[in-house]
C-alpha positions in Angstrom: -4.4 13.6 -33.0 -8.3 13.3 -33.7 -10.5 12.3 -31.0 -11.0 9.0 -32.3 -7.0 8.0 -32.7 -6.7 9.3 -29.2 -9.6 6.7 -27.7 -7.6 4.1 -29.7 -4.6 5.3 -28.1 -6.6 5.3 -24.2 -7.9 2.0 -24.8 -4.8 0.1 -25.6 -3.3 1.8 -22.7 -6.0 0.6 -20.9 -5.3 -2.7 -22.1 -1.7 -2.8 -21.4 -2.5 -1.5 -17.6 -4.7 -4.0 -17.3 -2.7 -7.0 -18.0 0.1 -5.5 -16.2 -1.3 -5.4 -12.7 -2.8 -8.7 -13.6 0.2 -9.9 -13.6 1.7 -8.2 -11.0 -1.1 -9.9 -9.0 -0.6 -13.4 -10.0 3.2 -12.8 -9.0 2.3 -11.7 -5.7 0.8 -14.9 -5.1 4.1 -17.2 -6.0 5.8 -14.9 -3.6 6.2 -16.4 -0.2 5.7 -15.1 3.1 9.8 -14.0 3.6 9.6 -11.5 0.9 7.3 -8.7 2.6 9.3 -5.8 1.1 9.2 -7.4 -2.0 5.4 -8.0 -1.9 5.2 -4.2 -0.6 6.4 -2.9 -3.5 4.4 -4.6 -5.6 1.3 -3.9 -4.1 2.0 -0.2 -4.2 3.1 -0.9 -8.1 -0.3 -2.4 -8.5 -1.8 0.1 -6.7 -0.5 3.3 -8.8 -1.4 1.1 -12.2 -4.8 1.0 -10.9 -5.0 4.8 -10.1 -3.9 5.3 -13.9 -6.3 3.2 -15.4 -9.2 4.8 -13.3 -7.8 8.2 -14.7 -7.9 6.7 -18.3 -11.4 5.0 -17.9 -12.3 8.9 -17.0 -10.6 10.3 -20.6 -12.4 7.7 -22.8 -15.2 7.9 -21.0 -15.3 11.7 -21.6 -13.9 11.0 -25.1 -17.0 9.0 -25.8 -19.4 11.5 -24.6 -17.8 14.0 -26.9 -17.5 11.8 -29.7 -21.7 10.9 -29.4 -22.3 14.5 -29.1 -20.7 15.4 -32.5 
């Protein structure tokens, strides 16, 4: 896979992440307040969708610095 297919590939990742724990969040808020574990796991959910989207902001951003240097 070239370098440029593979920053296709981390930014519709990125994209899918994105709208995942968007939604995620906007379910957390129909949730109501008798449904703590519920809302637990979601926020956890959330929160390890947000650690990989950090990671893949990191590839393409390393991706793009390789790209501009060739």
């Amino acid at each position: 896979m070239s370098k440029r297919e593979e920053l296709r590939q981390v930014e519709a990742d990125l994209e899918r992440l994105r709208a995942e724990v968007a939604s995620i969040r906007d379910q957390l808020t129909d949730l109501g307040p008798a449904d703590a574990v519920e809302r637990s796991q979601m926020i956890n959910m959330a929160d390890e969708q947000q650690a990989l989207i950090v990671g893949l902001e990191a590839r393409r951003d390393t991706l793009l610095r390789s790209l501009d240097d060739a």
